[in-house]
N, C-alpha and C positions, 0 to 999 in steps of 0.2 A: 512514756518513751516507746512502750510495745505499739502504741495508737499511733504513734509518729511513723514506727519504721512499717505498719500496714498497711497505711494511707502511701508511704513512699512507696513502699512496693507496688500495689496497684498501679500506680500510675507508672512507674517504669515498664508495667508487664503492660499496657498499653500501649504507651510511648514506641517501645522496640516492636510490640508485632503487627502496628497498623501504620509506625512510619515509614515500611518499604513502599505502602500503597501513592506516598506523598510524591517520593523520591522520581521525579524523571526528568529525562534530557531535553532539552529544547529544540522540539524538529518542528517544520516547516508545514505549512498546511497548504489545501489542492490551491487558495486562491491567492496565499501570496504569489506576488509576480516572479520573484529572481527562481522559486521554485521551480514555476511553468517554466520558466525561462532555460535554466539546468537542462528540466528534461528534455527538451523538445532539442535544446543545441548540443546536447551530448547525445541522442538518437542519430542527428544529424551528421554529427563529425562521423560515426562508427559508421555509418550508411553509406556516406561520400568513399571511404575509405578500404571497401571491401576487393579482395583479388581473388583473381581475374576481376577487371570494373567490371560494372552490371550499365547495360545502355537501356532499362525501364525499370530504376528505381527514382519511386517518388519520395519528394522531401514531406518530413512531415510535419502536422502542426495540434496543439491541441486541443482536447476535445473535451469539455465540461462534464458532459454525460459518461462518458468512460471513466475520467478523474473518480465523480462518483460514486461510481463501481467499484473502483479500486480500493477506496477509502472505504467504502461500505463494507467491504470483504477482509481488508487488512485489520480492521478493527477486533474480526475474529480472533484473531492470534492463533491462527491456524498454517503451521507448513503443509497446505496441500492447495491443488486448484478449486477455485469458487464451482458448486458445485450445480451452480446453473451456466455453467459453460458449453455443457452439450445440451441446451434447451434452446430449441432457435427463437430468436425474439426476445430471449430472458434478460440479457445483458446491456440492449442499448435499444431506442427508443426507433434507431433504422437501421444500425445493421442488423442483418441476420445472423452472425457469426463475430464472436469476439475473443483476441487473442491474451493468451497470458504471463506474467513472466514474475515470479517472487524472488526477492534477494532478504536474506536475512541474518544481522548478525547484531553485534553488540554498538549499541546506542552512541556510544561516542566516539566511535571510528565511522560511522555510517554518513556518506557523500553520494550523490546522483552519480557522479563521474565515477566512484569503485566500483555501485554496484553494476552499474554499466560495462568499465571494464572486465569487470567478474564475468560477465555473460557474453562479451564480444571475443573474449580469450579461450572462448570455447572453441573458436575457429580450430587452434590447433589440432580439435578431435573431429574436422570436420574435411572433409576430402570432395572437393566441387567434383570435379570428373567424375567421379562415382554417384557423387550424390549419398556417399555412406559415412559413419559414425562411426569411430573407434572408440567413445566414450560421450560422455553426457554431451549434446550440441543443440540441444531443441529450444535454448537460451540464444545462441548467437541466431540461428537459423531464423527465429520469428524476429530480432532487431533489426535484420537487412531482408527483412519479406517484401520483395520490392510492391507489391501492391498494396500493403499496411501505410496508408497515409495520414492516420488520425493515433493518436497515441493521449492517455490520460494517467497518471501516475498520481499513487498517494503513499502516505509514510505513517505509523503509528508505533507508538513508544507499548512495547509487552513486557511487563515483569517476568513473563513465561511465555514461551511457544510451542502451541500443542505440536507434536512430532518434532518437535526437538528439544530434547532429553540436552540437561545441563549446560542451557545459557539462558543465561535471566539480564532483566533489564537491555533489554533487543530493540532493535530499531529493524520494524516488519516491512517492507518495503513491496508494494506490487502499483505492476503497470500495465494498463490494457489496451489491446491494439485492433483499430477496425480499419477493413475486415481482416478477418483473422489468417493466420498465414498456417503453417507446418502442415503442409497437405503432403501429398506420399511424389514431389517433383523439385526441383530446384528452387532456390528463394531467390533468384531474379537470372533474368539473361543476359547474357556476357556479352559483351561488347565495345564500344565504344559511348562513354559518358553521356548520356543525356539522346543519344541518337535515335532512339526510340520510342519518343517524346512525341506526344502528338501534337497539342496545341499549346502546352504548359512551358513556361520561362524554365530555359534553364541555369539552376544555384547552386552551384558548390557541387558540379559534377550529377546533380539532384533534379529531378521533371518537378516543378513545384507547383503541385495540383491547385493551389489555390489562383495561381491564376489563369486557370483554363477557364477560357468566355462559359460560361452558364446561360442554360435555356431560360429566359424569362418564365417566372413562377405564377400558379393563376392568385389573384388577390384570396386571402381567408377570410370566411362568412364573418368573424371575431378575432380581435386582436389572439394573439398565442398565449396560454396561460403555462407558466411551465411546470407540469404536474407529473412529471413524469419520476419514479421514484427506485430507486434500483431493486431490485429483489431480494439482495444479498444483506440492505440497510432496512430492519423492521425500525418503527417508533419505542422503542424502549433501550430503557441505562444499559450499557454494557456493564458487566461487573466481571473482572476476573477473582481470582482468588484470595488475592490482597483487598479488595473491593470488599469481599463477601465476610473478611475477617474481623474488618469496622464495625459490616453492618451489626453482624452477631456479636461480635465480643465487648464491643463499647457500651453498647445496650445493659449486659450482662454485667462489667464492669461498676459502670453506674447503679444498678439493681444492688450488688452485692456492698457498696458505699454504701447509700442509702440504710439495707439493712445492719451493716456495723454500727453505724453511728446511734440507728435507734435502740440498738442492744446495748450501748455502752452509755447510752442516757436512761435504762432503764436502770442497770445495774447500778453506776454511778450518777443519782442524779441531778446532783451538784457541777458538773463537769462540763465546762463553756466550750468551745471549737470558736476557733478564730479564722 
């Protein structure tokens, strides 16, 4: 009976402290489509939508290599900015500058469109005339950066978030925008919708960069290999804490089995296990 309730016990003190690592929410990754799809038309609406209208904000579209980034960085589970942000070149494969934006909270309330409105609701601390900030607005300010025409967003599930103390099982949220905006001037100029639009379609109020005619490209010596790798994503496991408890304690778990049983077929060695 003592052999029964030791064996149980082990495995319960396994069970509860490596099942939080198992436990997570089902989010979305950079290539499903309605993902892309989210971010790019909730950018969009909040873009179209800013006052005073802005007459050279471009509409925006995504961009692989930033998604990337994002993903690479949010895997950290870190509340702070990627810290190749001030490294020019570090972030994307052509811009030289790339912009940032985290939302983070709990995993099963977490939607493109809150954490979007979370950041475009900053407006209220944000005073165009002045171009000044009565509170946090560096969130709205880079979503309507009327020159930010490429945006890449990604999401990861954190049992914990470094720099932020007491919320677990998070849904980390970061999106990066090229080129990068929050420079020390206005995030776009005022005017009339679309009016300052050079060659690009205008959509939904929006200069839609994508279709301004392009200068014919010179052919490449080699097809393109795309090798290009963010800096923020090394080749190894992430493991957070819950990760690290498996590796160790299960290990140990098993070890300490193992020797029970040879102790108790020493002692008793009559004694079958089923």
């Amino acid at each position: 009976m003592k052999i029964t309730f030791f064996f149980a016990a082990l495995f319960l003190l396994d069970f509860f402290t490596c099942f939080p690592a198992y436990v997570q929410y089902p989010l979305p990754d950079i290539e499903e489509a309605k993902f892309i799809e989210d971010c790019v038309r909730a950018h969009n609406m909040f873009r179209s939508k800013v006052n005073p209208p802005a007459s050279n904000m471009f509409r925006m579209s995504w961009d692989a290599a930033l998604a990337k980034s994002a993903k690479a960085w949010a895997k950290k589970c870190k509340f702070d900015h990627n810290t190749y942000l001030k490294m020019r070149g570090k972030m994307h494969p052509t811009f030289s500058t790339v912009g940032e934006n985290i939302w983070t909270g709990t995993a099963h309330i977490f939607s493109v469109d809150a954490a979007l409105r979370a950041w475009f609701n900053e407006v209220s601390s944000y005073d165009f005339s002045t171009n000044m900030c009565t509170d946090m607005c560096g969130h709205y300010t880079q979503v309507v950066w009327a020159e930010s025409y490429k945006v890449g967003c990604a999401v990861h599930f954190c049992n914990t978030v470094e720099n932020f103390p007491g919320l677990f099982k998070a849904a980390h949220f970061v999106c990066n925008y090229g080129p990068a905006g929050n420079y020390p001037r206005k995030p776009y100029k005022e005017g009339q919708p679309c009016s300052r639009c050079s060659n690009e379609k205008c959509v939904d109020k929006l200069c839609d960069w994508d279709t301004q005619p392009q200068p014919p490209r010179p052919r490449p010596p080699r097809p393109p290999v795309p090798s290009y790798v963010p800096p923020a994503e090394h080749p190894r496991p992430s493991c957070d804490q819950y990760c690290l408890s498996v590796l160790i304690l299960r290990p140990l778990f098993l070890v300490l089995s193992a020797g029970a049983v040879l102790l108790v077929k020493q002692r008793f060695p009559h004694t079958f296990f089923y």
